[in-house]
LOVOMAR-362206 format. One record per residue (C-alpha): residue number from 1; x, y, z. Coordinates in Angstrom, 1 decimal. Layout:
N
k	xx	yy	zz
NUM	X	Y	Z
...
This chain:
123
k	xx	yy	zz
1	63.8	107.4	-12.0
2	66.2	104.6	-13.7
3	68.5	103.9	-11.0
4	71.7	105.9	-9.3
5	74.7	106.2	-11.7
6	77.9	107.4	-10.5
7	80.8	108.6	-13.1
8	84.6	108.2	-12.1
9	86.7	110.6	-14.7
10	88.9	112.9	-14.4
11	88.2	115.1	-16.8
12	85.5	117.7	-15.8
13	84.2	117.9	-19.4
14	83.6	114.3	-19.5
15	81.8	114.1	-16.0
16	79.9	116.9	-16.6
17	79.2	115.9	-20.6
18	77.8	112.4	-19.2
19	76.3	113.9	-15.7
20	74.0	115.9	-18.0
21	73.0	112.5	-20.4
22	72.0	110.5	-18.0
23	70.2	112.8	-15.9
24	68.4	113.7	-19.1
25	67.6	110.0	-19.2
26	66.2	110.1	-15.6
27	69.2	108.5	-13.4
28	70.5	109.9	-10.0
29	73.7	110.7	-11.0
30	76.8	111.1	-8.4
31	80.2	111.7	-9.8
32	83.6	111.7	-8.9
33	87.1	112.8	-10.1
34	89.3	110.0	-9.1
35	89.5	106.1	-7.5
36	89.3	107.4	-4.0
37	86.4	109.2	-4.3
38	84.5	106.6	-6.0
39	85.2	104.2	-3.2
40	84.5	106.9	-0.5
41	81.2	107.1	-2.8
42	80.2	104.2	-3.4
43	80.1	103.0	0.7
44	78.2	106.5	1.5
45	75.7	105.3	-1.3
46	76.0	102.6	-3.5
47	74.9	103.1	-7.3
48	73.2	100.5	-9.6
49	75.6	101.1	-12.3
50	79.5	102.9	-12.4
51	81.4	104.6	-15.8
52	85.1	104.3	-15.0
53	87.8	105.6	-16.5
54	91.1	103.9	-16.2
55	93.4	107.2	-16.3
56	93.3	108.6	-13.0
57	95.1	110.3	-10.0
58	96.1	109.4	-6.8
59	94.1	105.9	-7.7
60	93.8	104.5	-10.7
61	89.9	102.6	-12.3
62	91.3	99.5	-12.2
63	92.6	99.6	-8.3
64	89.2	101.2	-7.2
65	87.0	98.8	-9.5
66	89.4	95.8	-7.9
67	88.4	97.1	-4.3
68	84.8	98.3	-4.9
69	83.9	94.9	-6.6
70	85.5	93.2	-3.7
71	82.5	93.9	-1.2
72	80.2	94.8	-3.9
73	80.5	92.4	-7.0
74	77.2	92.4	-7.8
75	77.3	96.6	-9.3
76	78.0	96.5	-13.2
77	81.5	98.8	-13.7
78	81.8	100.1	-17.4
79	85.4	101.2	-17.7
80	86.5	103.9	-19.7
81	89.9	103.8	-22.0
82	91.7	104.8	-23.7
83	92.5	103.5	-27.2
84	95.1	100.2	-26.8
85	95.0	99.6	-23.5
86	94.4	95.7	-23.8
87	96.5	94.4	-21.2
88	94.4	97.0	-18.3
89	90.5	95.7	-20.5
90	91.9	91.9	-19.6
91	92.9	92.8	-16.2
92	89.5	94.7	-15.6
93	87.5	92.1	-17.3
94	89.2	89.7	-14.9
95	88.4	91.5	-11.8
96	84.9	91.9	-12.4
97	84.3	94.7	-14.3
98	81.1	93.7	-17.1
99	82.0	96.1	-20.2
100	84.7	98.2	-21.3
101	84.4	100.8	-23.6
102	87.2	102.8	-25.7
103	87.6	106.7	-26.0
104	86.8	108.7	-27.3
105	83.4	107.0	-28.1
106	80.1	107.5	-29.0
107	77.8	108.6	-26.0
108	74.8	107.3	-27.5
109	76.8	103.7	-27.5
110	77.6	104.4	-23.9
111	73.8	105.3	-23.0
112	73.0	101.7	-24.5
113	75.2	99.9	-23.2
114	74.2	101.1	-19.7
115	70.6	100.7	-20.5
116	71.4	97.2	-21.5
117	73.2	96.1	-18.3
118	70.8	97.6	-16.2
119	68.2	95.5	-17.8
120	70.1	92.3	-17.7
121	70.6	93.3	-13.9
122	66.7	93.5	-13.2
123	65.6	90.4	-15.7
């Protein structure tokens, strides 16, 4: 097994779409559908690596990247967003978070890029 992964999205169709790559890929994957629930998730069992997205109710990726990387800086957050969003990649970047990528986008990329911080993370 690579690891536990948990994916924050909204969108059932993207958490299911990764869900299934990366437990194709061998990971423990946990998801969740908003900020909350990734922060309730991450203290019941924190991941090696988290897929954000930004667009989110009731709390927002940023917000629950801000607070998760508070007591837990050391887990690599990948945030998901939308095309032109600079201003919330700079304020994420800022905060912590180690890569952003831009929807829609390749999930092969995505894969790699994961793959790439984990391994950085272990080196």
């Amino acid at each position: 097994m690579k690891g536990k992964i948990l994916i924050v999205d909204d969108q059932k169709g993207v958490r299911r779409l990764l869900e299934e790559l990366f437990k194709k890929e061998g990971w423990d994957v946990k998801v969740a559908s908003d900020g909350q629930e990734a922060i309730n998730m991450v203290e019941e069992r924190l991941p090696d690596i988290i897929l954000m997205d930004v667009k989110m109710p009731n709390m927002n990726g940023l917000e629950a990247s801000q607070i998760i990387l508070q007591t837990h800086n050391h887990v690599p957050i990948i945030m998901m967003t939308a095309y032109g969003e600079i201003e919330v990649v700079k304020k994420a970047l800022e905060a912590g978070v180690k890569k952003c990528i831009t929807k829609p986008f390749d999930i092969i990329v995505l894969r790699d890029m994961v793959n790439n911080l984990i391994s950085e993370q272990t080196a």
